[in-house]
VEXTOR-421917 format. One line per field, with one value per residue: x, y, z of N, C-alpha, C in turn; chain; residue number from 1. Coordinates in steps of 0.001 Angstrom, whole numbers, plus 524288, in hexadecimal, padded with zeros to 5 digits. Layout:
BEGIN
nX c(X,...) .
nY c(Y,...) .
nZ c(Z,...) .
caX c(X,...) .
caY c(Y,...) .
caZ c(Z,...) .
cX c(X,...) .
cY c(Y,...) .
cZ c(Z,...) .
mol c(A,...) .
seq c(NUM,...) .
This chain:
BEGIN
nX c(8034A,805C9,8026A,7FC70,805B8,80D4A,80427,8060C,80F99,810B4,80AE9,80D79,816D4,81FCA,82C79,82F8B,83ADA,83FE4,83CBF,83D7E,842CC,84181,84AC0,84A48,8533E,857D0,84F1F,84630,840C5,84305,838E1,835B5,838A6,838D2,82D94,82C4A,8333E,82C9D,8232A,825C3,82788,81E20,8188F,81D93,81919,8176A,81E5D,823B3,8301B,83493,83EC4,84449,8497C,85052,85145,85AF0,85754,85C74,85EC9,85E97,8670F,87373,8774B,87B93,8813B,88616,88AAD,88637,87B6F,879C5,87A93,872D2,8697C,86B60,8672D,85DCA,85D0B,85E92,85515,84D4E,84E6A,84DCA,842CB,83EC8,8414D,83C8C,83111,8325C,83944,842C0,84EEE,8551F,861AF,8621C,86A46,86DF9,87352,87340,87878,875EA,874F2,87666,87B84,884A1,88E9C,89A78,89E91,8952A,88FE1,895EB,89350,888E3,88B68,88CC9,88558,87C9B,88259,87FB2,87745,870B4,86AFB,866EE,86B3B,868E1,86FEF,87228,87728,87826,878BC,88089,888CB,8870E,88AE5,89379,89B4D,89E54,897C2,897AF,89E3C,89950,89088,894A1,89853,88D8C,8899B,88571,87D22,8770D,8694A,8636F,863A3,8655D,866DF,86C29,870D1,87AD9,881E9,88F34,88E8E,88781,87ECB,87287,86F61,867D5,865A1,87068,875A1,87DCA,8895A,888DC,88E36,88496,883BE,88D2C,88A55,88136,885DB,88AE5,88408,87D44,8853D,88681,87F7F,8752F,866C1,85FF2,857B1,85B6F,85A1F,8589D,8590C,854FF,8585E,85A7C,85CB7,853B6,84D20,849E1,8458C,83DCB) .
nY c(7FB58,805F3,81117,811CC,80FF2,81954,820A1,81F94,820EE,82B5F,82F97,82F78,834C7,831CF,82E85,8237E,81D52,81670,80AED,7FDDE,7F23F,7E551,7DC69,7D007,7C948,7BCF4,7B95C,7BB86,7B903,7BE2C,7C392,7C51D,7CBC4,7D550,7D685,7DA9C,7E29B,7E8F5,7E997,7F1AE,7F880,7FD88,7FE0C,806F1,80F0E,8190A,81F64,825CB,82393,81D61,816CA,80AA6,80277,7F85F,7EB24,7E378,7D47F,7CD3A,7BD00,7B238,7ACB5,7AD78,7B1AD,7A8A6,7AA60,7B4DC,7BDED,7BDE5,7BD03,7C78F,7CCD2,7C89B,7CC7E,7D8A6,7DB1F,7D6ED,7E021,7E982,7E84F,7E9EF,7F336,7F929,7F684,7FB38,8069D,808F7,807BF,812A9,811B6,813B9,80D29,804E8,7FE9D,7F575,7EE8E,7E319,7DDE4,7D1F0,7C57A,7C155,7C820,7CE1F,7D6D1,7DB31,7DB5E,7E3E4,7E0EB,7DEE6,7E9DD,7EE8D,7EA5A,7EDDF,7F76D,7F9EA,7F5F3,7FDCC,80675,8036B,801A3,809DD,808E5,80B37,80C53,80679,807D8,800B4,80308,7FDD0,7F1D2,7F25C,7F2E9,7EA3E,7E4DC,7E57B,7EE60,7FA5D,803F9,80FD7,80F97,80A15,80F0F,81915,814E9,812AB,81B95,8221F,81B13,81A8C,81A59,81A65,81643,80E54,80D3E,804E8,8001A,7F6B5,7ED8E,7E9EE,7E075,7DCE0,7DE90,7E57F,7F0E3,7F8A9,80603,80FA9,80A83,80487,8052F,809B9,8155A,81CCC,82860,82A0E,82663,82CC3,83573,832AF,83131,83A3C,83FC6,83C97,840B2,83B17,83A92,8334F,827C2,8254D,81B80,81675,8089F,800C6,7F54C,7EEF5,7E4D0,7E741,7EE3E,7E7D6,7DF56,7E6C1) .
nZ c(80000,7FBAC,7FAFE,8055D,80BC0,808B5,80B84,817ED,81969,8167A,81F37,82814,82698,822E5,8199F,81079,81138,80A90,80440,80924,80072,8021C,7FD7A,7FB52,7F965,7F5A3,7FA93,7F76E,7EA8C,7DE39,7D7F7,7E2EE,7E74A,7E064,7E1CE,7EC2F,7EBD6,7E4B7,7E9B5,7F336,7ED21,7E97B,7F3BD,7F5B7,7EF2B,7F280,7F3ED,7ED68,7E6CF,7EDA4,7F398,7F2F3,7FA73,7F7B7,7FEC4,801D0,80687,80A9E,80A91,814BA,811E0,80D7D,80173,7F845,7EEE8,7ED88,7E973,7DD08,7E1E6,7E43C,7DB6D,7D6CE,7DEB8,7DEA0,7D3C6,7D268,7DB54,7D435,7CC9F,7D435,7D7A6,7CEB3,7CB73,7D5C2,7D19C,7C9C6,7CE18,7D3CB,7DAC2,7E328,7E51D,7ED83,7F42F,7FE98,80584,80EFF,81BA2,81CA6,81F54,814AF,80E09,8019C,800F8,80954,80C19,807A9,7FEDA,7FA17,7FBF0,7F526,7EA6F,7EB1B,7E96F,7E070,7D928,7DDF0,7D86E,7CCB2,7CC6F,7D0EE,7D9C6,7E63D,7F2D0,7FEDB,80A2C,8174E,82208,82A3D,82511,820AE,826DA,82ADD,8240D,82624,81FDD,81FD0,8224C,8216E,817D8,8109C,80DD7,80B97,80122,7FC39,7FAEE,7F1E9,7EFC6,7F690,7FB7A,8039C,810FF,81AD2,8293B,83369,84086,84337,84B79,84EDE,84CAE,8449D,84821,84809,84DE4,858F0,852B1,853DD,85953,8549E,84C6A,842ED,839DA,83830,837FF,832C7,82A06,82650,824A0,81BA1,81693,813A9,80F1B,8068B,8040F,80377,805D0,80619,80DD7,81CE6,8226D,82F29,83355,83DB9,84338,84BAB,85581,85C9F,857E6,84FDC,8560F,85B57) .
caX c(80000,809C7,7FFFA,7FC54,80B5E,80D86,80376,8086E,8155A,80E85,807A5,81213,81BE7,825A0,82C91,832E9,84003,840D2,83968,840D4,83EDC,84308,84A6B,84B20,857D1,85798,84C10,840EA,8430B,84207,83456,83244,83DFB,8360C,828A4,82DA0,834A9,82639,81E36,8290C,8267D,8184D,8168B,81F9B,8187A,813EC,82363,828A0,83545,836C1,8442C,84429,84DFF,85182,855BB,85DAE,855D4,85F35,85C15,86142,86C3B,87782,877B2,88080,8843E,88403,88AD7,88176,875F7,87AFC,87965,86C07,86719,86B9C,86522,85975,85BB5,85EB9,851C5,84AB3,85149,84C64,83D87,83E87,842C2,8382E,82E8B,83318,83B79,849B5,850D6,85B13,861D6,8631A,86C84,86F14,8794C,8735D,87B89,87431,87381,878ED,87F33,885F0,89547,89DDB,89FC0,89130,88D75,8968E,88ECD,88440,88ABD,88DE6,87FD4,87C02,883E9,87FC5,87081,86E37,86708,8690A,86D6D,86686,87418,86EE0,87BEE,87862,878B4,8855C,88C40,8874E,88DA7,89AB2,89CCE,89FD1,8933F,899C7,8A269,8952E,88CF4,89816,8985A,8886D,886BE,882B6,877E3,872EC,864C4,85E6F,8671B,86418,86A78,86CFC,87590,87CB8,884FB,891AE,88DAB,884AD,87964,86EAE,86DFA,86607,868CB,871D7,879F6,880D3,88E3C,889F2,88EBE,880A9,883F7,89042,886BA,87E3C,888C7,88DBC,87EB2,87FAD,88AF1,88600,878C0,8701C,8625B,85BB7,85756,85EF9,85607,858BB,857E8,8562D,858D9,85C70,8595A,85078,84A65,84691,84386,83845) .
caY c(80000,80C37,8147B,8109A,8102E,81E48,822AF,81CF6,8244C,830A3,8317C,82E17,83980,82D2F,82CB7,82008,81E6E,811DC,8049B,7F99D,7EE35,7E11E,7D886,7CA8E,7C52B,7B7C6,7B7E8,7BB6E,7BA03,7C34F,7C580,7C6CE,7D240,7D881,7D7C6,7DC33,7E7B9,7EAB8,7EBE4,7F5F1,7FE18,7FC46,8004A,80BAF,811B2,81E0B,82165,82590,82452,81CC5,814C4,80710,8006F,7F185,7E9D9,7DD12,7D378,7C445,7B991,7B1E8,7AA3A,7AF09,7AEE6,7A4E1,7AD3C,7B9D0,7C185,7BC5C,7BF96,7CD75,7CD7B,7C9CC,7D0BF,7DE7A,7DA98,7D87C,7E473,7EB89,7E95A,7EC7A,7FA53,7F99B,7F794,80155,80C48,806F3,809CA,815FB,81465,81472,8078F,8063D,7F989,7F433,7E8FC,7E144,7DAE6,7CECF,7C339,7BF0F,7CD0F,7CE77,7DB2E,7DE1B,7DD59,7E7A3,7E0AF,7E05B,7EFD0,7F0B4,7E906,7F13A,7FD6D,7F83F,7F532,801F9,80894,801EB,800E5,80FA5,80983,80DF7,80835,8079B,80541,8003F,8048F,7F8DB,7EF04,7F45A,7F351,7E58C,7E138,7E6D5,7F25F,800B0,808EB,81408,80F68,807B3,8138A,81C39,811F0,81094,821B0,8239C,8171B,818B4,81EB8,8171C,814DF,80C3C,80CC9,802AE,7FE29,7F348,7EC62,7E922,7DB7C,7DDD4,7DEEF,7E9D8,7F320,7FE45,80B47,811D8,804C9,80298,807FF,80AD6,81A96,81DB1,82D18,82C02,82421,830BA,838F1,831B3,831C2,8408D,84309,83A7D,84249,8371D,83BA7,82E76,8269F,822CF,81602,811B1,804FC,7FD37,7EEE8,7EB7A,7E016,7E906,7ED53,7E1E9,7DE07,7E8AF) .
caZ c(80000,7FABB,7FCE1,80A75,80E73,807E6,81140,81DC2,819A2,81874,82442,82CC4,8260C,820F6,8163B,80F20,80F4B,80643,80597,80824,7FE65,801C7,7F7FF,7FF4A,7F552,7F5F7,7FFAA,7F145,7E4CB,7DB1E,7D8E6,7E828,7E8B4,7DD39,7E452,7F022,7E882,7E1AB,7EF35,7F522,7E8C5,7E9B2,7F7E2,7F503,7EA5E,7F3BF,7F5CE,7E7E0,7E642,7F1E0,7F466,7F343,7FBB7,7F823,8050C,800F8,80ABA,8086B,80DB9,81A3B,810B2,80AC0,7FB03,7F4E6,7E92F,7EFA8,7E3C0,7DA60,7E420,7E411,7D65C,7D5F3,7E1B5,7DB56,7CDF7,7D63B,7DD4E,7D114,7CA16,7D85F,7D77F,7CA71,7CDC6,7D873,7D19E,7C61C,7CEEA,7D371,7DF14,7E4C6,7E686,7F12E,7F56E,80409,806B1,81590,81CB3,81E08,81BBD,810D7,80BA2,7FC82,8016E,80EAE,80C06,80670,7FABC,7F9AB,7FA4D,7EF3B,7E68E,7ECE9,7E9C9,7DA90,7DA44,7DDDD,7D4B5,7C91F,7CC01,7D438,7DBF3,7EAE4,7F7CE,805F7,80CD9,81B54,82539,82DCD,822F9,81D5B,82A56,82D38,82046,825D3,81F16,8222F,820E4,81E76,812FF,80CB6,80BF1,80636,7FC2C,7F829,7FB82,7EB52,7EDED,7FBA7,7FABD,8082A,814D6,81E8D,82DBE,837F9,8427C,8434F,84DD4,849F6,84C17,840E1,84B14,84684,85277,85694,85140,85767,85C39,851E9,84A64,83CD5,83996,83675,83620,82DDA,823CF,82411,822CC,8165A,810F5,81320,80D6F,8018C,80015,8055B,804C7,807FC,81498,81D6C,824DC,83316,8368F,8441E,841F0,8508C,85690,86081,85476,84E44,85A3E,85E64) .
cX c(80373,8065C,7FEFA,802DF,80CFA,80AF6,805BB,80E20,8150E,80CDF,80B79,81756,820A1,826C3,8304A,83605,84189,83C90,83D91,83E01,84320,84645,84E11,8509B,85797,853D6,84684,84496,83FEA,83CBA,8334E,83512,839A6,82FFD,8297C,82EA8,82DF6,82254,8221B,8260C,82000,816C4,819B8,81D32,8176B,81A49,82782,82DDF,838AE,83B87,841F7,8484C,84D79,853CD,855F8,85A08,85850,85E8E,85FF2,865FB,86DCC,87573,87C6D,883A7,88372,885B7,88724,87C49,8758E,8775F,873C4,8697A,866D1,86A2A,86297,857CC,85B85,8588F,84DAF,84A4E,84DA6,84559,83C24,83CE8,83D68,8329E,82E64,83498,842AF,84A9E,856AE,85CD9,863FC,86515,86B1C,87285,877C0,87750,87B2F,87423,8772E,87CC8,88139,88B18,895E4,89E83,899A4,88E41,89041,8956E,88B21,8862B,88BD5,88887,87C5B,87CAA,88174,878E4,86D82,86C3E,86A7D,8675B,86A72,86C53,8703F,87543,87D1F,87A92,87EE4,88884,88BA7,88996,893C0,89DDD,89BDC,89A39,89503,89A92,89B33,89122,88FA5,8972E,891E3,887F0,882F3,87E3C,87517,86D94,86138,863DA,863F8,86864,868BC,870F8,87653,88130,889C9,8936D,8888D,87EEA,876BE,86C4E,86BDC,868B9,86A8F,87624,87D7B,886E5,88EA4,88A3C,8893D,880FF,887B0,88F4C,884D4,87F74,88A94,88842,87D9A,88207,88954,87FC0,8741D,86B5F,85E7A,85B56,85A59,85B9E,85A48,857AA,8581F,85448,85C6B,859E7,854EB,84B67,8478B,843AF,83D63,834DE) .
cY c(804E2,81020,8166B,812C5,816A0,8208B,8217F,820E3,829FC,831A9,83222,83056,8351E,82E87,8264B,81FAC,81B06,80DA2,7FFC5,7F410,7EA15,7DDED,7D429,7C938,7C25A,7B53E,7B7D2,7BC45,7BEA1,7C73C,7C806,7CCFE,7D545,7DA17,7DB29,7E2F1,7EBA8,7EB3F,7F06F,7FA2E,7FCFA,7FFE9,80470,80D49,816F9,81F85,820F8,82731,8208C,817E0,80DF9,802A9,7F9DC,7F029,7E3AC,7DA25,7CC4E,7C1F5,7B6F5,7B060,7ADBA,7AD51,7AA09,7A6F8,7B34B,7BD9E,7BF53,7BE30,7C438,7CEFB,7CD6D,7CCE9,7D644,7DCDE,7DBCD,7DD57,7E958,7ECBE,7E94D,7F243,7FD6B,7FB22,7FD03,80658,80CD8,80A18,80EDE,81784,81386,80E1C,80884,7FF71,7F965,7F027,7E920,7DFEA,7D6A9,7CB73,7C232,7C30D,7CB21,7D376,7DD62,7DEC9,7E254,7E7D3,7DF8D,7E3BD,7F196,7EE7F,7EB9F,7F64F,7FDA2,7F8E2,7FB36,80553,80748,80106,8069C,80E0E,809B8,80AC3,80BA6,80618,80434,80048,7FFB0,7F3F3,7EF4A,7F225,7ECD2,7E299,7E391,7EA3C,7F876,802E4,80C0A,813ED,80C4B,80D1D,81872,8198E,8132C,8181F,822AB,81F63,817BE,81D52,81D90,815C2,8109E,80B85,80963,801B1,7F949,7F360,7EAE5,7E249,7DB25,7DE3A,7E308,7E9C6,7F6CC,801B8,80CF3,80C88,803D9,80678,809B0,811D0,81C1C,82540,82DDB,8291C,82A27,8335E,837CF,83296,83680,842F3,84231,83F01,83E52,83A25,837E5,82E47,8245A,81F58,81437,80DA8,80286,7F91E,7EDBC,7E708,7E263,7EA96,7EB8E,7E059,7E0E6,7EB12) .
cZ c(80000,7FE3E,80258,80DC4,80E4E,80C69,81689,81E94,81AB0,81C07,82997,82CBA,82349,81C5F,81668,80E4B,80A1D,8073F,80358,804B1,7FE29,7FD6C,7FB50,7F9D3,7F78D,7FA39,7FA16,7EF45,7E1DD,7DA40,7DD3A,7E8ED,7E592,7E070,7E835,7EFD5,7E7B1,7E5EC,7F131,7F105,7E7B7,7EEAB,7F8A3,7F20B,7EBEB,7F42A,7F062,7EA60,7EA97,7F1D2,7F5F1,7F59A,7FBA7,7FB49,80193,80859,8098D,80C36,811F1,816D9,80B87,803A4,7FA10,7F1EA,7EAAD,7EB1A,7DF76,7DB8E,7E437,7DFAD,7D4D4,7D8E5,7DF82,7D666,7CFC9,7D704,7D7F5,7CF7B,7CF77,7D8A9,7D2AA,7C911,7D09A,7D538,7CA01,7C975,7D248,7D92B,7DF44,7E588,7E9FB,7F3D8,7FC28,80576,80C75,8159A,81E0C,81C89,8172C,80DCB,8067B,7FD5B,8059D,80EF2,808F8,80138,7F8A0,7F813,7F6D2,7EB4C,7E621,7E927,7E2B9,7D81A,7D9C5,7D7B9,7CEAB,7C772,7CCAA,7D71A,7E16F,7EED1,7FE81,8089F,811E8,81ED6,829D3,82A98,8215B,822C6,82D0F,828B3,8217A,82234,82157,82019,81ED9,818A8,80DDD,80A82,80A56,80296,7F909,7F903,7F698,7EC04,7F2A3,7FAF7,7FE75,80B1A,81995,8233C,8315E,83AEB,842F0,846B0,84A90,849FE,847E1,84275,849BA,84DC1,850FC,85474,8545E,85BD1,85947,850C4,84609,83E14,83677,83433,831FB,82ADC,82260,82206,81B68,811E5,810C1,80EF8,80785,7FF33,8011F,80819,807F1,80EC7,81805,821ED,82A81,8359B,83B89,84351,846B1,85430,85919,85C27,851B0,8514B,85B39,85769) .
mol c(A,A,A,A,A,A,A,A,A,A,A,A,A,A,A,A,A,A,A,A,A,A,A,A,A,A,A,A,A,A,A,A,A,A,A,A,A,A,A,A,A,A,A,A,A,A,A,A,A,A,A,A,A,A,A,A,A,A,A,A,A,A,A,A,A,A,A,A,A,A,A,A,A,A,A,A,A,A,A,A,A,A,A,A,A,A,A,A,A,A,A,A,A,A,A,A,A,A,A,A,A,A,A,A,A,A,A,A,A,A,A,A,A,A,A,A,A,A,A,A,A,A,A,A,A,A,A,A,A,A,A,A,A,A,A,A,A,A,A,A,A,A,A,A,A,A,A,A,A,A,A,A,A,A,A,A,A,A,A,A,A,A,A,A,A,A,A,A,A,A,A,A,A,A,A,A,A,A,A,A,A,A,A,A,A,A,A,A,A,A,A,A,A,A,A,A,A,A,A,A) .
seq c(1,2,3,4,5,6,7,8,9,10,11,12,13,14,15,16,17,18,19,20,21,22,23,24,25,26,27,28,29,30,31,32,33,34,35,36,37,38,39,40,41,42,43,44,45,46,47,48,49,50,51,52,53,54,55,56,57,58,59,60,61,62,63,64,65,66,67,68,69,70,71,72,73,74,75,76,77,78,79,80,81,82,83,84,85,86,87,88,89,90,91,92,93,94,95,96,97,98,99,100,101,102,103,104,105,106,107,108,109,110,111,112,113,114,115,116,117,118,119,120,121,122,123,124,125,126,127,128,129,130,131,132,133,134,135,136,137,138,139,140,141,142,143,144,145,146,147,148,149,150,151,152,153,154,155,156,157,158,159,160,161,162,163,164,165,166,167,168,169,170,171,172,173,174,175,176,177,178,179,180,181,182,183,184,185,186,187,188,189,190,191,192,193,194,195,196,197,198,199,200) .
């Protein structure tokens, strides 16, 4: 119900920052990614223009052929981006650090950032996720600055535990500073993914 939802947004002063849209890899196949895709942009229709963020969601086991799976996943994601911006919104991509994830190393976000380059299409970095795959925050979001158009913040132990805000060690201000410096416009999304959280 767009319509319906639109109101609810209005009344209550909100706006939308993005709508997150699922894409289970190796959890649906193709069709289901596509459906899935096609209700997001359905129950967005009251929020032109609005930002479409793809979240990688993989399943409990590891790939086998993980370069190969790359390969298809970003085809995939490619002609997702493609739809999107078909029906007349933004496309932005959202990896994890699970194990099973297709993208959480180093040598990973530069496929990512190849990717990028070569499609336009634009990056949700998430500061928690980044730091539980064992890289530098800092140095990752210098790298994607020209693709990031959606931020997402959490903390993380540096036992890879998701703590409250405000517990953790990620440099959350000298991110801002760098999206500053860059001209970043967009949202920047806090999350709370602590166990207390989940919990209540």
């Amino acid at each position: 119900k767009p319509a319906e939802l639109k109101k609810q947004f209005e009344e209550r002063g909100m706006e939308l920052a993005a709508v997150g849209v699922p894409v289970g890899w190796g959890i649906a196949d193709r069709k289901e990614l596509i459906c899935a895709a096609e209700t997001s942009f359905r129950a967005a229709e009251g929020f032109e223009g609005a930002l479409m963020s793809f979240s990688l969601i993989p399943p409990q086991k590891k790939f086998e052929e993980k370069t190969e799976e790359q390969k298809r996943f970003l085809a995939c994601l490619t002609e997702l981006k493609e739809r999107a911006e078909r029906a007349g919104y933004g496309a932005s991509f959202h990896t994890n650090s699970s194990p099973a994830s297709l993208f959480w190393s180093e040598g990973d976000y530069r496929i990512l950032k190849g990717f990028f380059e070569d499609t336009g299409m634009g990056f949700t970095p998430d500061a928690g996720h980044i730091a539980h795959g064992g890289m530098d925050v800092e140095t990752v979001f210098d790298w994607f600055l020209p693709h990031i158009c959606h931020v997402h913040f959490k903390y993380m132990a540096a036992d890879g535990t998701w703590m409250p805000m405000g517990a953790g060690g990620i440099p959350f201000l000298a991110l801002i500073r760098r999206l500053n410096g860059a001209g970043y416009r967009g949202w920047v999304l806090v999350e709370e993914e602590s166990a207390r959280a989940v919990k209540e």
